[in-house]
C-alpha positions as a Markdown table, in Angstrom:
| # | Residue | x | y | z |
|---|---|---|---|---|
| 1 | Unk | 31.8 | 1.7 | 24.1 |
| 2 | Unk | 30.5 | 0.8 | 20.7 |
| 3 | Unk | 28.3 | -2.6 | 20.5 |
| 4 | Unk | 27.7 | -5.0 | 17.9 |
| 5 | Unk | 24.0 | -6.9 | 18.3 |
| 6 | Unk | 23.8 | -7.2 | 22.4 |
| 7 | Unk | 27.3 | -6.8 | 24.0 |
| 8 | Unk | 29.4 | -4.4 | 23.9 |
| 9 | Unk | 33.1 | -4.0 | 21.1 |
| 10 | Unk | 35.6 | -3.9 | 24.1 |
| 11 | Unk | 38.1 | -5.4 | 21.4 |
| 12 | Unk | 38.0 | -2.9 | 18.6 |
| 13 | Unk | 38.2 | -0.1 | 21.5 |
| 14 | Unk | 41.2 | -1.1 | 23.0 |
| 15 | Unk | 43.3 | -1.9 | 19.7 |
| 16 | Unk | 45.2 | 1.0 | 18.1 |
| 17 | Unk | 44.2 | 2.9 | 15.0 |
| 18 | Unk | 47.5 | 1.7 | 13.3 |
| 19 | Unk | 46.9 | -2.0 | 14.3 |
| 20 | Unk | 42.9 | -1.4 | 12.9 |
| 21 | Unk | 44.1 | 0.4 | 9.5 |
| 22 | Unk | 46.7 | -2.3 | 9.0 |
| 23 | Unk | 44.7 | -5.1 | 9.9 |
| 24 | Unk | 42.1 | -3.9 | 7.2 |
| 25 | Unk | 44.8 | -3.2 | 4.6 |
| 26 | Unk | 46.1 | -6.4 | 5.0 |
| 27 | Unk | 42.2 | -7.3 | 4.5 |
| 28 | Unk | 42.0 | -6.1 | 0.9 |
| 29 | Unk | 45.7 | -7.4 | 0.2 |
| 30 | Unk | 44.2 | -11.0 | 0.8 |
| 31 | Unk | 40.8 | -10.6 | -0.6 |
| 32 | Unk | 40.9 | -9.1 | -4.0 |
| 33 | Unk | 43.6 | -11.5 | -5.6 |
| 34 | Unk | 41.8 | -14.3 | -3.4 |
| 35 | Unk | 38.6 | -13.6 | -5.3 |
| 36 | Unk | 40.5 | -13.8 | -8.8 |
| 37 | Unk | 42.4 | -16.7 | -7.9 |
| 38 | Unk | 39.0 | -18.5 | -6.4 |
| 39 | Unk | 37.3 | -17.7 | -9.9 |
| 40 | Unk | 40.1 | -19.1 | -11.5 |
| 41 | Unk | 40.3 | -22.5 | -9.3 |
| 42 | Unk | 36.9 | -23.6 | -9.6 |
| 43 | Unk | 36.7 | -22.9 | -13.6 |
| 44 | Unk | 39.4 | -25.0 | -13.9 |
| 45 | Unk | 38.2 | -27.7 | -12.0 |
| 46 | Unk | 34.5 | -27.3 | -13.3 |
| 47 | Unk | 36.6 | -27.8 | -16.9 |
| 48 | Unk | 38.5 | -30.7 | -16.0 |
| 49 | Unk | 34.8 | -32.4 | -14.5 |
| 50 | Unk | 33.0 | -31.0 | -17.6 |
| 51 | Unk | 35.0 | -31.0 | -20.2 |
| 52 | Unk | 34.0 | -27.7 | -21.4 |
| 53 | Unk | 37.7 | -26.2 | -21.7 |
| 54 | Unk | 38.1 | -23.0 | -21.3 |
| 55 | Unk | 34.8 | -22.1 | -21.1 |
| 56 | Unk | 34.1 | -22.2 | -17.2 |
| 57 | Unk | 37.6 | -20.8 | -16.9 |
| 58 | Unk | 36.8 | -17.8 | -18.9 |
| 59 | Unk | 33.7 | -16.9 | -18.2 |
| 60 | Unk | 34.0 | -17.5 | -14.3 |
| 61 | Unk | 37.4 | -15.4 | -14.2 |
| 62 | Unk | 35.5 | -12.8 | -16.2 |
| 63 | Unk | 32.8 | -13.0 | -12.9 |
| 64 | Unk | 35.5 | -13.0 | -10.3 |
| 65 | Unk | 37.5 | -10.1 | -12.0 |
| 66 | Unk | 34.2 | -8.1 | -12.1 |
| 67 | Unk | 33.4 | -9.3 | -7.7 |
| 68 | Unk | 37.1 | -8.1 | -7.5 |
| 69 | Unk | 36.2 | -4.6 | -8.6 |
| 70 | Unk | 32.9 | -4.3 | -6.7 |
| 71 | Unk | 34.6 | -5.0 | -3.8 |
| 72 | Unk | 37.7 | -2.7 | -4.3 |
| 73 | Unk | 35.1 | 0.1 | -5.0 |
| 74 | Unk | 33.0 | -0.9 | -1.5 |
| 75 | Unk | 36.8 | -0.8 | 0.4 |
| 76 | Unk | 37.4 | 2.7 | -1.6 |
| 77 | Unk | 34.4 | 4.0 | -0.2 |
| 78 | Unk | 34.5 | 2.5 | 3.6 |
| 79 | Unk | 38.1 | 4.1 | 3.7 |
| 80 | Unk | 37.0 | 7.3 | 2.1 |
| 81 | Unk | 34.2 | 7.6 | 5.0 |
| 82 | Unk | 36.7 | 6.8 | 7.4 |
| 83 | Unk | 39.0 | 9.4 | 6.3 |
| 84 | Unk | 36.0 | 12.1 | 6.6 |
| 85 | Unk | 34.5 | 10.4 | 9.5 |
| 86 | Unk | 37.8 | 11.0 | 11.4 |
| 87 | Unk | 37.9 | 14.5 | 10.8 |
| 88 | Unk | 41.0 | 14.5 | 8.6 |
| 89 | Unk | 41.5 | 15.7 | 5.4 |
| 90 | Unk | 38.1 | 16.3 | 3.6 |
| 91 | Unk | 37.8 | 15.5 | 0.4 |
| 92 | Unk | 36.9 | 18.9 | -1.5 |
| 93 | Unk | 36.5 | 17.2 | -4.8 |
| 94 | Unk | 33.5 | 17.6 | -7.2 |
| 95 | Unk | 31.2 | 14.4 | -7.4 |
């Protein structure tokens, strides 16, 4: 039984590889346009407090696009580990 800090993962054990993998799709579904979308909120309002339109917008869109895509490449890699670490299909292609 795996543990996390002092006591032991009895939950991730007992759920199914399909419920995990679909639970952590659903993960990136949620948190990749929420990240855009968050940029985009507080731009707007930091705009509308400032009066600095579309400058806040812009630029902190620009910042959220770019967490967006360090986190898709962060997913890309845990699933690409997970893939390997599962003994399934290796990936055989040159780095």
């Amino acid at each position: 039984m795996e543990k996390i800090g002092d006591r032991p993962n009895k939950r991730q054990n007992d759920q199914t590889p399909l419920l995990r993998r679909t639970g952590l799709y659903l993960g990136v579904a949620f948190e990749l346009p929420g990240t855009i979308i968050g940029g985009l909120a507080v731009g707007y309002f930091l705009d509308l407090y400032l009066g600095s339109s579309p400058w806040f917008l812009i630029a902190l869109t620009a910042v959220a696009f770019a967490g967006a895509f360090v986190r898709l490449v962060r997913w890309v890699r845990f699933f690409a580990h997970e893939r390997n670490g599962n003994g399934s299909e290796k990936d055989d292609t040159a780095h």
